[in-house]
C-alpha positions in Angstrom: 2.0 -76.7 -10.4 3.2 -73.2 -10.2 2.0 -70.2 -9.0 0.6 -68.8 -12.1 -2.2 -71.9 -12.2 -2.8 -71.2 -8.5 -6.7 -69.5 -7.7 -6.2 -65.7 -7.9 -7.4 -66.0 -3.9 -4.1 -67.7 -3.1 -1.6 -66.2 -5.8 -2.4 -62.5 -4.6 -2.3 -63.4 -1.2 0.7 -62.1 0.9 1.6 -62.8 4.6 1.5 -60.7 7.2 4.8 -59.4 8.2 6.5 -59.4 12.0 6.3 -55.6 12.0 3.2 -55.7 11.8 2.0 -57.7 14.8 1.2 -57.0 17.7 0.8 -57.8 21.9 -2.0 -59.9 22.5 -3.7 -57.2 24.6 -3.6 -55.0 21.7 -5.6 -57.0 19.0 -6.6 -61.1 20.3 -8.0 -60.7 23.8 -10.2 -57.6 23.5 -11.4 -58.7 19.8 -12.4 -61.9 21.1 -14.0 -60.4 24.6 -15.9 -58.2 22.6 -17.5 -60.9 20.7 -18.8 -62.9 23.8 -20.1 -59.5 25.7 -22.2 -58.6 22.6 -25.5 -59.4 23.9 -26.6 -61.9 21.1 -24.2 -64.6 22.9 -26.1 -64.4 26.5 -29.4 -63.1 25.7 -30.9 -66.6 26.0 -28.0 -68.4 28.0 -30.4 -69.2 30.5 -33.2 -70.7 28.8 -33.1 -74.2 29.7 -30.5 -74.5 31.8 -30.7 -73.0 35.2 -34.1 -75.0 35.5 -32.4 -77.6 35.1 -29.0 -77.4 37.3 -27.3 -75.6 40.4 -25.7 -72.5 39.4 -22.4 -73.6 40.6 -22.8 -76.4 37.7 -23.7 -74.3 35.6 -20.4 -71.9 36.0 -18.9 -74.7 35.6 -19.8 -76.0 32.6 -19.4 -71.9 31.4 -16.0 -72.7 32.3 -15.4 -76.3 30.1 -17.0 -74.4 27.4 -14.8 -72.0 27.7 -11.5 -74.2 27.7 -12.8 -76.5 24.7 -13.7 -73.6 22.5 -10.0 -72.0 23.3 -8.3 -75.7 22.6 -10.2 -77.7 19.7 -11.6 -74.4 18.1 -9.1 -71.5 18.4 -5.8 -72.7 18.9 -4.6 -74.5 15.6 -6.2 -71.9 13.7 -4.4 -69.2 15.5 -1.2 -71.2 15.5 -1.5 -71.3 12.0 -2.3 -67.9 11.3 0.7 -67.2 13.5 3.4 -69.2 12.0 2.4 -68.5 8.2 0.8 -64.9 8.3 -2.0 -66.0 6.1 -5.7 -65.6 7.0 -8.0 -68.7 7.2 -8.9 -68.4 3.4 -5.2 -69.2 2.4 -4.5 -72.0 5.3 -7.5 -74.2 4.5 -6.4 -74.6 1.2 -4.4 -77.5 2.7 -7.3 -79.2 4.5 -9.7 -79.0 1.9 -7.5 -78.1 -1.1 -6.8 -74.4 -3.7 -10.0 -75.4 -5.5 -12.0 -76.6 -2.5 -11.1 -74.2 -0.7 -13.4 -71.5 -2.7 -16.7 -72.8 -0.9 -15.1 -74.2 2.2 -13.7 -72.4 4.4 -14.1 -69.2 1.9 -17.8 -68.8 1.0 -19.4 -70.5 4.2 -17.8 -68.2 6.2 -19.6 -65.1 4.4 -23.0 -67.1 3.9 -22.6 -67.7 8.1 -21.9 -64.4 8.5 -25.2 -63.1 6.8 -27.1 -65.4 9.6 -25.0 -64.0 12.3 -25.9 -60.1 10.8 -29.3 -61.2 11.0 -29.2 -62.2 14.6 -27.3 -58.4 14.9 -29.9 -56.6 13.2 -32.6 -58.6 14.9 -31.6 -57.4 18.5 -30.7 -54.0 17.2 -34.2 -53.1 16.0 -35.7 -55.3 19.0 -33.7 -52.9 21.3 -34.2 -49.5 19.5 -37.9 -50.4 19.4 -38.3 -51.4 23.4 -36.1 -47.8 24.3 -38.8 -45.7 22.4 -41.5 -47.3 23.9 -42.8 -49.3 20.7 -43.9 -52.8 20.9 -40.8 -54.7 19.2 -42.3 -57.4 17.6 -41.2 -58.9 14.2 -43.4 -58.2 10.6 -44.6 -54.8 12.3 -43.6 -51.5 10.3 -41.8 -50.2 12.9 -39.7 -53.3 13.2 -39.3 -53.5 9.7 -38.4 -49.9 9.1 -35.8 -50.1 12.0 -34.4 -53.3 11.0 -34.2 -51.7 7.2 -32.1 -48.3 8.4 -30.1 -50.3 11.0 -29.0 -53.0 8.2 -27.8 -51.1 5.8 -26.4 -48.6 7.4 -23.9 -51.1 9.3 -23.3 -52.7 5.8 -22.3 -49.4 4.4 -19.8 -49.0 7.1 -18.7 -52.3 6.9 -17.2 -51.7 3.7 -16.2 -47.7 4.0 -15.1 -47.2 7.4 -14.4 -50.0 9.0 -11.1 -48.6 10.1 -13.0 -46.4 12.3 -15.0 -48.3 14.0 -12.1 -51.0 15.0 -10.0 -47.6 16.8 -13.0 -47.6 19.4 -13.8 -51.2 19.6 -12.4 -52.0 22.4 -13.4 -48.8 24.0 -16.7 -49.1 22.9 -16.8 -53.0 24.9 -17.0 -51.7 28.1 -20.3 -50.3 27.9 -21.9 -54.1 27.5 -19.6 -54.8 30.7 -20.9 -52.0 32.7 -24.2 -52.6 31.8 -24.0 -56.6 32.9 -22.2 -55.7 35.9 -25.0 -53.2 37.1 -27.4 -55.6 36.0 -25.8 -58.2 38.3 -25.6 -55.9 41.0 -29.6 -55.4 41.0 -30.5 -58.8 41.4 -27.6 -60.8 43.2 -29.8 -60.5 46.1 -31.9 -63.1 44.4 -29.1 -65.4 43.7 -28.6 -67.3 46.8 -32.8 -68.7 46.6 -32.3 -69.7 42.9 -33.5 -73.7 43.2 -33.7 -75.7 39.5 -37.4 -76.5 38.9 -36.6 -79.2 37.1 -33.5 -81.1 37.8 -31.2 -82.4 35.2 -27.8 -81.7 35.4 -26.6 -83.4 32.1 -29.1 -81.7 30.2 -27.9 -78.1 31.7 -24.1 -78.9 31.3 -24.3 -80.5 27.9 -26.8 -77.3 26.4 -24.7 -74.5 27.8 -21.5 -76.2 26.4 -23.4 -76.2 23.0 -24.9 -72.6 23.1 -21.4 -71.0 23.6 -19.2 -73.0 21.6 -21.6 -72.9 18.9 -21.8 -69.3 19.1 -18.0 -69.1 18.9 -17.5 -72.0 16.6 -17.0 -69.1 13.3 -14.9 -67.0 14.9 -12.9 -70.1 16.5 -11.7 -71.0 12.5 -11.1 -67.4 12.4 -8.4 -67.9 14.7 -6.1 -67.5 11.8 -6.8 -64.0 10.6 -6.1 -63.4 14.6 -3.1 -65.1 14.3 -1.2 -63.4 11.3 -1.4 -60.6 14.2 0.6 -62.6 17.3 3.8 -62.5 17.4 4.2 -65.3 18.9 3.3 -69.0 20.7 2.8 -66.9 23.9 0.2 -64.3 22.3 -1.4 -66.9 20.8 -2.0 -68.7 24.2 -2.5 -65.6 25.9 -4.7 -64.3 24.0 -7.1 -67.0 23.9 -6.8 -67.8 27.4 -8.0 -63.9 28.6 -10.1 -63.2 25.4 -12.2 -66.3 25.5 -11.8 -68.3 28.7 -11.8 -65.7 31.1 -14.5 -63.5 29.1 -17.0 -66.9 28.6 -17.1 -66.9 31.7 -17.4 -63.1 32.9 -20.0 -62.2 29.7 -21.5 -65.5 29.8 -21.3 -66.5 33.9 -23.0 -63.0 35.6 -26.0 -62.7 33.2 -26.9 -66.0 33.7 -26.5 -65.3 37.5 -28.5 -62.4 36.6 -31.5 -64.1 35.4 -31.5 -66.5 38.4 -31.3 -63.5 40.7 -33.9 -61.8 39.2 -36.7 -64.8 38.7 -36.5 -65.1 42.6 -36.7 -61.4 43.2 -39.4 -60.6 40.0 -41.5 -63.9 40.3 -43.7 -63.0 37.4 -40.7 -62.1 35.3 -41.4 -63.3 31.8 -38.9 -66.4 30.5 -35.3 -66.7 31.2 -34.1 -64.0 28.4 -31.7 -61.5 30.1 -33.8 -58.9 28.2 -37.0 -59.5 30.5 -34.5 -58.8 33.1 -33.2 -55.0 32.0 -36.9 -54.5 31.0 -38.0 -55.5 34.6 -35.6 -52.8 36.3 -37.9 -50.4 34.6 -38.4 -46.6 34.0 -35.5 -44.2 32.3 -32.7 -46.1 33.3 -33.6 -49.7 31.1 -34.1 -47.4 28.0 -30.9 -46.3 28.5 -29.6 -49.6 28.5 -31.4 -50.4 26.1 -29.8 -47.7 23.4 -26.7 -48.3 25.1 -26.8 -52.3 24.6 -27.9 -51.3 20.8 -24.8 -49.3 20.7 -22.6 -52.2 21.7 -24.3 -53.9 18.7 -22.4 -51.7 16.0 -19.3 -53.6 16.2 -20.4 -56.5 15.5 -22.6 -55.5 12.9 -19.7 -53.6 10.9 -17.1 -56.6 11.7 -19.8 -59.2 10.1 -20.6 -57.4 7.3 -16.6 -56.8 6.3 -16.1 -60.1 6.9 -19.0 -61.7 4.6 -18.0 -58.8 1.7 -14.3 -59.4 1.7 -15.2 -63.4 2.0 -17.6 -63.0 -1.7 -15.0 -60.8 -3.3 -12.3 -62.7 -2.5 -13.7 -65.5 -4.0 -15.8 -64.1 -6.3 -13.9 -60.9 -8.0 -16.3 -60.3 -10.2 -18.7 -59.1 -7.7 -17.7 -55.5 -5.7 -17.2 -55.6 -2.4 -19.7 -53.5 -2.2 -22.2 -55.2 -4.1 -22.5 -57.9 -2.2 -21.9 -57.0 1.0 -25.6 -55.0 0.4 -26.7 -58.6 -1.0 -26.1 -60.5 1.8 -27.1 -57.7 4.6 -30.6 -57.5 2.0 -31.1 -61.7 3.1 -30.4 -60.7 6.5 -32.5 -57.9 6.8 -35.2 -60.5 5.9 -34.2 -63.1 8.6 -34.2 -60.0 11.3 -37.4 -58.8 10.5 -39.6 -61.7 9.7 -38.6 -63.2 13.4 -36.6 -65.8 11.6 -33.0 -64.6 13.6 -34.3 -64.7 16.9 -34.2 -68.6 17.2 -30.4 -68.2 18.6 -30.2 -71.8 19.9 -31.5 -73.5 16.7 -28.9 -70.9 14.8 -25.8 -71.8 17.0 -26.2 -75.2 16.5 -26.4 -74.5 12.7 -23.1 -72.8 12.8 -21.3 -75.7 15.3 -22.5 -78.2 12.8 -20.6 -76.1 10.1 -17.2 -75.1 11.4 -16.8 -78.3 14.2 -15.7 -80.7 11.2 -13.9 -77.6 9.7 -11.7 -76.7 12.5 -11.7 -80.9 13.5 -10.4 -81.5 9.7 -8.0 -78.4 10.4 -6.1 -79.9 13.5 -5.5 -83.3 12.3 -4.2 -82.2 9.3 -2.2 -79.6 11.2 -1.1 -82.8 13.4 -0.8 -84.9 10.5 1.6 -82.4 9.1 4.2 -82.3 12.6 2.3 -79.0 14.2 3.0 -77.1 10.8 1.3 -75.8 7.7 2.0 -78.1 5.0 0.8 -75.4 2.1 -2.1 -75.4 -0.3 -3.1 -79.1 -1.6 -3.9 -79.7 -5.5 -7.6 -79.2 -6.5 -10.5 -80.6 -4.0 -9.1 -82.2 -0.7 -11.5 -85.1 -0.1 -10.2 -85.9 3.3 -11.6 -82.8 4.0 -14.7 -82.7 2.7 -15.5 -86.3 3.4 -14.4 -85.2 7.1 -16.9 -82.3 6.7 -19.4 -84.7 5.4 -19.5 -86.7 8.3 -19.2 -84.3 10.7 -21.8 -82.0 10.0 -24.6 -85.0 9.8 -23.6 -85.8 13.3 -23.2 -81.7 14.3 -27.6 -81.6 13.3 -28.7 -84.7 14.6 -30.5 -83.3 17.5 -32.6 -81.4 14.3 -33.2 -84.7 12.9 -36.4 -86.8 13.7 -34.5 -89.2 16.0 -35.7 -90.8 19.1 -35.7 -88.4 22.3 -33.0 -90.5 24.1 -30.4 -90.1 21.2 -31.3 -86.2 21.2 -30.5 -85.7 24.5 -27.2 -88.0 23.9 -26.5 -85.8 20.7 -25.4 -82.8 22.9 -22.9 -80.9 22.8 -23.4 -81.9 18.9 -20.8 -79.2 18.4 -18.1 -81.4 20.2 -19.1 -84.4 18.7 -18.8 -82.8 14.7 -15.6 -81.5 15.4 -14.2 -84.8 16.4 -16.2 -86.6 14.2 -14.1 -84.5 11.3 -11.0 -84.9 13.0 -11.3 -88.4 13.2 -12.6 -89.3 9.6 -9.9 -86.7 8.1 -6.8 -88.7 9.6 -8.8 -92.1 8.3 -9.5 -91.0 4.8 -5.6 -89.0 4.2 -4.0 -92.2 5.9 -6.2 -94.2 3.1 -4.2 -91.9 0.3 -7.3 -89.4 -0.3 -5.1 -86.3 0.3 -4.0 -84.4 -2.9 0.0 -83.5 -3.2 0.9 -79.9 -1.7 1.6 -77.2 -4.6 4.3 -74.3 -4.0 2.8 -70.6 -3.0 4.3 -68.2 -4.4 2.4 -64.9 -4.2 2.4 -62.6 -7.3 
């Protein structure tokens, strides 16, 4: 099979070239810290699990979340990425094949991407709303309006100036830091009394492992299109190591601290979200946080909506990038504002079911393959989607109506998909069901 019957979304792809790379301090490290110290990841990182379990526990299961969505959901990707200097789109044409490879990885990632600029525009409006003094509440005008100007604004820039908002990314990350260290400082007074109400370790570890590697578990397969920018084995490591362990567990470990702190301090504080906290400290300074925390949000916002357009008009050229990067920002807009996006937990879990049997199927074919990309596989790789299969029915099964001792066993549900799919996709290509590789050769 030659080039010229390869999928235009392989032939007119081209790798990355060494000069182009970079340090891992440059591009991997503060990409990927920026992503855990958007707010959406730690909002709600304390609802049902510091009733439950010490706080020492719980930094320490920050920390094994940390390490596991580094290893099982970063590291191959990158490595790939790395090696090849092709973006995820081109690498999991191996693991699930050049024709498979249209919906999965290519157009999940977009359609996951319009839930995740829900979730964006959700806490932007939420946050513009509380700063001006309006009641924020979903299926109001003014939440509606907001949520409107926000969305497609972000979507615009998405797709015109994106290369302007990635020169002050990383600059623009420190604002969320400074606002969760002052935060912190406020309330670690409380700390020390913080006492679980209702004791359950396993429930606290397992959830809190869940929440952040589910969060993560998108931009873990995206490891790739990080990749094709390392230079190396060592910024690969590196990278991940500072960029996702160490930040988990800054951006993740001292709201959550936060939250305990401040429920012994503010004993009518309302829930566990770290929002109730900022509005708690009160008067001119928590609107300020609040338009600042709403200015973190713009990254994120711009970096999901260039990933979901380039994602449909890679795979489907005959819609404009522009076109339906406004589409999918229109069904987001809708999940923002009817309320729908603020059920982070439920949506997490969603996206681990999606990418754990993804990134699963990834490494043992990587493994399969002697730690190397193997190249794009003929047609539909049904190792890969039978590996998908099977892993994403066991990534929802604490969704399903199941008996409440196997839901609390099903957690982390995102660890269990991803091995789940690396397990079944070694089974089924042992059994024969992987296609023969095909020669890329970029136009």
């Amino acid at each position: 099979m030659g080039a010229d019957m390869l999928p235009d979304y392989l032939a007119k792809s081209s790798p990355n070239p060494p000069s182009a790379r970079a340090p891992w301090y440059k591009n991997t490290a503060p990409a990927y810290a920026g992503i855990f110290l958007w707010i959406a990841f730690y909002n709600s990182i304390a609802d049902g699990t510091i009733s439950h379990a010490s706080l020492t526990l719980c930094l320490i299961a920050l920390a094994a979340a940390g390490f596991l969505s580094y290893a099982l959901y970063y590291y191959i990707p990158a490595m790939l990425g790395m090696q090849t200097g092709y973006p995820l789109y081109v690498v999991g044409s191996s693991t699930f094949g050049t024709r498979g490879g249209y919906v999965m990885p290519g157009l999940l990632m977009g359609l996951l991407q319009v839930g995740w600029l829900g979730v964006g525009t959700f806490f932007a409006a939420k946050f513009i709303l509380t700063a001006l003094g309006i009641e924020p509440k979903p299926g109001t005008a003014p939440f509606i309006v907001t949520g409107i100007v926000w969305g497609y604004v972000m979507a615009w820039i998405g797709v015109m100036g994106i290369q302007y908002v990635a020169r002050v990314a990383t600059y623009l990350n420190f604002i969320p830091l400074l606002m969760i260290l002052l935060v912190f400082a406020k309330t670690s007074s409380g700390i020390p009394a913080h006492v679980p109400s209702e004791p359950d370790p396993f429930v606290a570890f397992t959830l809190l492992v869940q929440i952040v590697i589910g969060f993560f578990a998108t931009a873990g397969a995206a490891g790739a299109d990080f990749g094709i920018n390392s230079r190396s084995k060592s910024d690969v490591r590196w990278g991940g190591l500072v960029g996702i362990v160490l930040a988990v567990v800054v951006a993740g470990g001292l709201p959550l601290l936060s939250v305990a702190g401040a429920r012994v301090l503010v004993p009518d504080l309302a829930g566990f979200n770290y929002d109730s906290v900022v509005s708690a400290i009160g008067g001119p300074l928590a609107a300020a946080m609040f338009f600042l925390f709403t200015l973190a949000c713009i990254p994120p916002a711009c970096f999901s909506s260039f990933i979901a357009g380039n994602s449909f008009s890679t795979m489907i050229p005959g819609v404009s990038r522009m076109g339906s990067t406004m589409a999918g920002m229109t069904v987001a807009i809708i999940l923002a504002v009817t309320g729908v996006a603020e059920n982070l937990i439920g949506f997490f879990t969603i996206v681990g079911a999606s990418f754990g049997p993804i990134c699963g199927a990834m490494a043992a074919d990587y493994l399969r393959s002697g730690t190397r990309w193997s190249g794009p596989r003929r047609g539909i790789n049904w190792a890969g989607y039978g590996a998908w299969a099977a892993g994403f029915i066991v990534g929802i099964l604490p969704f399903l109506p199941v008996s409440p001792e196997l839901r609390r066993v099903a957690q982390p549900a995102v660890v269990y998909s991803f091995l789940t799919g690396f397990a079944v996709y070694w089974l089924l290509a042992a059994a024969g069901l992987e296609p023969e590789t095909v020669e890329l050769t970029p136009r």
